[in-house]
C-alpha positions as CSV (number, residue, x, y, z in Angstrom):
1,X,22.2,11.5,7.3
2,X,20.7,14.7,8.9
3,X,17.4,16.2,8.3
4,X,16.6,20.2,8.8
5,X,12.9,19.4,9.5
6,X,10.3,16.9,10.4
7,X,7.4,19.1,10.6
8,X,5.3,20.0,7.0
9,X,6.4,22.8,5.2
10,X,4.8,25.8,3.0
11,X,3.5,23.9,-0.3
12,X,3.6,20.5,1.0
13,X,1.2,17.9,-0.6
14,X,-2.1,17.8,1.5
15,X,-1.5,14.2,2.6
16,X,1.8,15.3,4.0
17,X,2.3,13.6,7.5
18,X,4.3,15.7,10.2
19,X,6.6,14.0,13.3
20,X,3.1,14.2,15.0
21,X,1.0,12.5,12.9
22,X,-0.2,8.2,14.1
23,X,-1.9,5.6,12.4
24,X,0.0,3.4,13.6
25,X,-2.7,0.9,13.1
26,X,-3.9,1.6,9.7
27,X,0.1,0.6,8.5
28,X,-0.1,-2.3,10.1
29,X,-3.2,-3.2,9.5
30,X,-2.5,-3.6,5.8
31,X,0.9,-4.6,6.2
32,X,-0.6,-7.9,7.4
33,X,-3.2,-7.9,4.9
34,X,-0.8,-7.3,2.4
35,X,2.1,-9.4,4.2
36,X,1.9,-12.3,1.6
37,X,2.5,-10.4,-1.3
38,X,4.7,-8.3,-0.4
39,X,7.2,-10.8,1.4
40,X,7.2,-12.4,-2.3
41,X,8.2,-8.9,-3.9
42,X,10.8,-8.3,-1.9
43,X,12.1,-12.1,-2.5
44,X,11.6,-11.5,-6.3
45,X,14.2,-8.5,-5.6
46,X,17.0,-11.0,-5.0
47,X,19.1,-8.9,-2.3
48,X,22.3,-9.7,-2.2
49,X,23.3,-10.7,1.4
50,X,25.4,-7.8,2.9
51,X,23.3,-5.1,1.1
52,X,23.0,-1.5,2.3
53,X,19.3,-0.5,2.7
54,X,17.6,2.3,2.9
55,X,13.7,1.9,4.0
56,X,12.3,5.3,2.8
57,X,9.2,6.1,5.1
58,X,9.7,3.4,6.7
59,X,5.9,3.5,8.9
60,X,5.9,0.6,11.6
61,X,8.7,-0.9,10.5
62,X,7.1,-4.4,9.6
63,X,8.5,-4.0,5.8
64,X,11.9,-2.8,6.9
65,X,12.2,-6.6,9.3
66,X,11.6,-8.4,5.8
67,X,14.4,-6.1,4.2
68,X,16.6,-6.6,7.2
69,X,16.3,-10.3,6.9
70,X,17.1,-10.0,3.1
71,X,20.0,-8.1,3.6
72,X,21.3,-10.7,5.8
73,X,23.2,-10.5,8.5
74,X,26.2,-8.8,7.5
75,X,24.2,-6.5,5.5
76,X,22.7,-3.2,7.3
77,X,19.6,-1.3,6.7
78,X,18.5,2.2,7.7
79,X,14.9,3.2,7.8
80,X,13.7,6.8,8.4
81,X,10.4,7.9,8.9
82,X,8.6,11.2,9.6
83,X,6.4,10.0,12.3
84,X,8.1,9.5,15.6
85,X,5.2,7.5,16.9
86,X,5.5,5.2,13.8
87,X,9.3,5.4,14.4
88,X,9.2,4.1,17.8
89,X,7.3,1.0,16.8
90,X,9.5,0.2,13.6
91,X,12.6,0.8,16.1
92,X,12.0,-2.0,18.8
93,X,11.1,-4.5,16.0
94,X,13.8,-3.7,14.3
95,X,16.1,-4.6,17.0
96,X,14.8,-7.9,17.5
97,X,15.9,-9.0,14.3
98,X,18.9,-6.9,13.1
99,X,21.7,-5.4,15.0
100,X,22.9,-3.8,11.9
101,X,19.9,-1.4,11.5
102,X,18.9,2.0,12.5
103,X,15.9,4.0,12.5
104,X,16.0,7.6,12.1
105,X,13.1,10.0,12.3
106,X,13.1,12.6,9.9
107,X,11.9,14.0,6.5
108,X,12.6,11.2,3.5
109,X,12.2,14.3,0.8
110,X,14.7,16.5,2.7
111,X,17.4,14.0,4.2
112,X,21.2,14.8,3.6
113,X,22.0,11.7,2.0
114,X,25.6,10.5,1.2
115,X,26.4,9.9,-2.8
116,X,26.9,6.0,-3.7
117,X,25.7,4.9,0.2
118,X,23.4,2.4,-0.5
119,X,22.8,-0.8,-3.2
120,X,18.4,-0.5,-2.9
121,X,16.4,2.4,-1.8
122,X,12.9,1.2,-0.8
123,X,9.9,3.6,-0.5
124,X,6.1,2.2,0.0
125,X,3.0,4.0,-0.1
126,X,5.1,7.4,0.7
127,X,6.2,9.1,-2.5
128,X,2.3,10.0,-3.2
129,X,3.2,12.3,0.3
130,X,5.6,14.3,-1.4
131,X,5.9,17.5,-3.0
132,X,8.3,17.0,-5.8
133,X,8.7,13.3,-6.1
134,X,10.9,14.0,-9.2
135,X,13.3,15.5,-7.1
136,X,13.4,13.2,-3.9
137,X,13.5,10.7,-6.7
138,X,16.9,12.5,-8.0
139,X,18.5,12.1,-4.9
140,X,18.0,8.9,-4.2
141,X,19.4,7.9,-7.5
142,X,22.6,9.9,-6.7
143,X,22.7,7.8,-3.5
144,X,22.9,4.3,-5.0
145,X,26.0,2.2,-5.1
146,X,27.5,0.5,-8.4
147,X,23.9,-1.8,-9.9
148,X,21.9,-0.1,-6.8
149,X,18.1,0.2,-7.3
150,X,15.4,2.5,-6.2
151,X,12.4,0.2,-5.7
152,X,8.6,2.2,-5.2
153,X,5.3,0.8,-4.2
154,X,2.0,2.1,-4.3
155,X,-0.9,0.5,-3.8
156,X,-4.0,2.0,-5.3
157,X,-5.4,5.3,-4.0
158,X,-8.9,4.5,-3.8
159,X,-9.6,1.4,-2.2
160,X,-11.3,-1.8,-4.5
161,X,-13.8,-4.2,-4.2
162,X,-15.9,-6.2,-6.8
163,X,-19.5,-5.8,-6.2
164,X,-20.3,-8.9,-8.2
165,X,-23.5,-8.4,-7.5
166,X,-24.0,-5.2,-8.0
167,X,-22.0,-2.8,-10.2
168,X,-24.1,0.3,-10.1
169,X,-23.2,0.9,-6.6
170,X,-20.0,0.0,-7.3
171,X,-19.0,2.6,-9.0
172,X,-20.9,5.0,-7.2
173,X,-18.8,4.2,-3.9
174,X,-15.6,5.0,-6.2
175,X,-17.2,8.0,-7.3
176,X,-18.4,9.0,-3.5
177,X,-15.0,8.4,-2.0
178,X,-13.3,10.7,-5.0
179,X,-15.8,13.5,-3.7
180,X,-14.6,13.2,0.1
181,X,-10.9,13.5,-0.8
182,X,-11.6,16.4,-3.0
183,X,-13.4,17.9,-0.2
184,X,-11.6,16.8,2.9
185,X,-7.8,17.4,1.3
186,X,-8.5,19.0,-2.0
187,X,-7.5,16.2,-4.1
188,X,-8.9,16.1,-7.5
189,X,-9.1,13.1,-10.0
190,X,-6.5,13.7,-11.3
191,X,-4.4,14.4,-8.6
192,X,-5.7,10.7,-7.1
193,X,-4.7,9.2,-10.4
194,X,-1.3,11.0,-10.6
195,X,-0.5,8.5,-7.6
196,X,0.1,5.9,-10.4
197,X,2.4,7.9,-12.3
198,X,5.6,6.2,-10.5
199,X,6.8,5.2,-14.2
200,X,6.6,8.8,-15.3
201,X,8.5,9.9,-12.0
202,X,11.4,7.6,-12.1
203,X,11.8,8.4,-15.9
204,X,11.9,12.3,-15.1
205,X,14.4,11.8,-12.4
206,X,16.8,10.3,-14.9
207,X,16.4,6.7,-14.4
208,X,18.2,4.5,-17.5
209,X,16.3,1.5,-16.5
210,X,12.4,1.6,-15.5
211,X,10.7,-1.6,-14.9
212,X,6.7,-1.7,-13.6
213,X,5.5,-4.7,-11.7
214,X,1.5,-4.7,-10.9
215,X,0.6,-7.6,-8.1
216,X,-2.6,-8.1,-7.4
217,X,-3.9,-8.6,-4.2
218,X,-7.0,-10.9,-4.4
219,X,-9.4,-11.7,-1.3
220,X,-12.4,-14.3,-1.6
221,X,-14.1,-16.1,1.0
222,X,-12.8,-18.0,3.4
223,X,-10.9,-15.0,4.8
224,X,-8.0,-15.1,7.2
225,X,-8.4,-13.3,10.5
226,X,-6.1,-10.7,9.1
227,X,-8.2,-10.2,5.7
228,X,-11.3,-9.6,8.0
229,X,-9.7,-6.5,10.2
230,X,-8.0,-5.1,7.5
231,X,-11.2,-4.8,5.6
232,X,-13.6,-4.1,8.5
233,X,-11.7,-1.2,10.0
234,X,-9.7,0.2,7.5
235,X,-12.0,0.4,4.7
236,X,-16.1,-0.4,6.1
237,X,-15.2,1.8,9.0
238,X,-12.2,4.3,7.9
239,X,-12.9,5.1,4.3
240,X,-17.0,4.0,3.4
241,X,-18.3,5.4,6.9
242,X,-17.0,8.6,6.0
243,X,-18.4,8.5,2.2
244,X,-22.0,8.0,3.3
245,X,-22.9,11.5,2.7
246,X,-21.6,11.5,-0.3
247,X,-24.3,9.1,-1.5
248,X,-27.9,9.2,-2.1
249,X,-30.0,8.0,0.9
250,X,-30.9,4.7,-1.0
251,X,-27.4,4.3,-1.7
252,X,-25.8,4.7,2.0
253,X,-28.5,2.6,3.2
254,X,-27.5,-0.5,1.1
255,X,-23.9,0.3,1.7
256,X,-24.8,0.2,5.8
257,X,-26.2,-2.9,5.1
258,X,-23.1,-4.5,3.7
259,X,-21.0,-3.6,6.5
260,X,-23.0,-4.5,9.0
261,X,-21.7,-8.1,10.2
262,X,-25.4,-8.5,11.5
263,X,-27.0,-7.6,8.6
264,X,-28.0,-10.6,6.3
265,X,-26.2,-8.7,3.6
266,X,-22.7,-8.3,5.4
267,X,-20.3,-8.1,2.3
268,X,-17.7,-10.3,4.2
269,X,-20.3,-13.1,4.8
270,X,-21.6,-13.1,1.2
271,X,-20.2,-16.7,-1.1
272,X,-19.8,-14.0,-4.2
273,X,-16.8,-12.0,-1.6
274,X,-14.2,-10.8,-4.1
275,X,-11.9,-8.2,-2.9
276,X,-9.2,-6.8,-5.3
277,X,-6.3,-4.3,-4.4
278,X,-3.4,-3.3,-6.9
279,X,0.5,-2.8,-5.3
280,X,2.4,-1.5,-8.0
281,X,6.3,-1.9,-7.5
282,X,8.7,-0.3,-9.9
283,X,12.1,-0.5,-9.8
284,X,14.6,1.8,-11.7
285,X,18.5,1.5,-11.8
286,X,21.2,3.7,-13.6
């Protein structure tokens, strides 16, 4: 496969990463949150041993192991990804379990990819970085083998919690953190919703056979290790420590409250805990 370019073009999406771009951290921050339910849709996907793969933004590589291991031994993935600080990582994990895969850094919506190459193309948490996902969509379908699948994950946009306790300010987080993205990237509500629209996508690029599958990821108390970093530093102090401002002062002061871990309010320490993230997986043939 080649690629002409790994740096964003004219028109790109504004999420669009470039072969600079890190967060190295953030992916596998929620890949380990996330690992549970996501080893279980990729069992659910039945691989036949021997398989051609193609990881499709691959990030740190921690999904493209579990396809690797799928595949088998005699099977042999590929995994390309944008990023070559995300690439390096994915690259020497990959070689510790698979001598049959590759890692290629490079541009998943402009790659040169050979007709009937692969049985499953797997993308997750990247289409909503494209420009046209119709058309990268197109061409991967054009890539599959005889009964090859596209398979596409996307876990919701705008991060969830239950505030059991406390809808009102529920619900004016959501609203705050829609307000950053419009200001910080531009993004409107509609364009954060159009994230969910993989069914529509796969169904304009031509796909016979569309089939949705919504998992829910579901935290409450007692937390693994893993639950509490993913929820500490990606969302109390990525996402809500940016939204502050976005709130009234009443607001951002109960919200500093709950993610305070000394605070007698800390969210993670509360018995009424309930964290709830959609993954949706859809997977198209034909």
């Amino acid at each position: 496969m080649r690629d002409s370019t790994a740096t964003p073009r004219p028109g790109d999406r504004p999420l669009a990463d470039g072969a600079s771009r890190d967060y190295s951290r953030k992916l596998d921050l929620f890949n380990r949150f996330a690992e549970p339910e996501l080893r279980a849709a990729i069992t659910a996907l039945e691989i036949v041993p021997g398989s051609r793969v193609l990881d499709a933004g691959c990030g740190t590589g921690m999904q493209s192991m579990w396809l690797a291991e799928a595949a088998g031994s005699r099977g042999m993935l590929t995994a390309v990804e944008i990023s070559e600080a995300h690439a390096s990582i994915a690259r020497s994990r990959l070689e510790q379990v698979s001598a049959q895969s590759t890692v290629e850094v490079g541009d998943v919506a402009r790659m040169e990819i050979p007709s009937r190459s692969f049985d499953l193309v797997w993308c997750s948490n990247t289409l909503n970085h494209l420009a046209d996902p119709v058309e990268t969509l197109v061409r991967w379908r054009d890539a599959l083998r005889d009964r090859g699948r596209v398979v596409v994950g996307q876990s919701a946009f705008l991060q969830e919690m239950v505030f059991a306790w406390d809808w009102r300010l529920e619900t004016e987080i959501t609203r705050a953190c829609r307000e950053f993205y419009l200001d910080k990237y531009g993004l409107t509500a509609d364009d954060t919703t159009n994230v969910r629209n993989i069914v529509g996508f796969m169904r304009r690029a031509g796909f016979s056979s569309v089939i949705p599958r919504t998992i829910v990821i579901e935290r409450t108390a007692p937390l693994r290790s893993v639950d509490v970093d993913y929820v500490t530093e990606a969302i109390f102090n990525g996402y809500w420590r940016r939204v502050r401002s976005y709130l009234s002062a009443s607001d951002a002061d109960a919200l500093a409250r709950l993610v305070d871990p000394a605070s007698p309010e800390f969210a993670l320490a509360r018995a009424d805990f309930h964290f709830l993230m959609t993954f949706t997986l859809v997977i198209a043939s034909g």
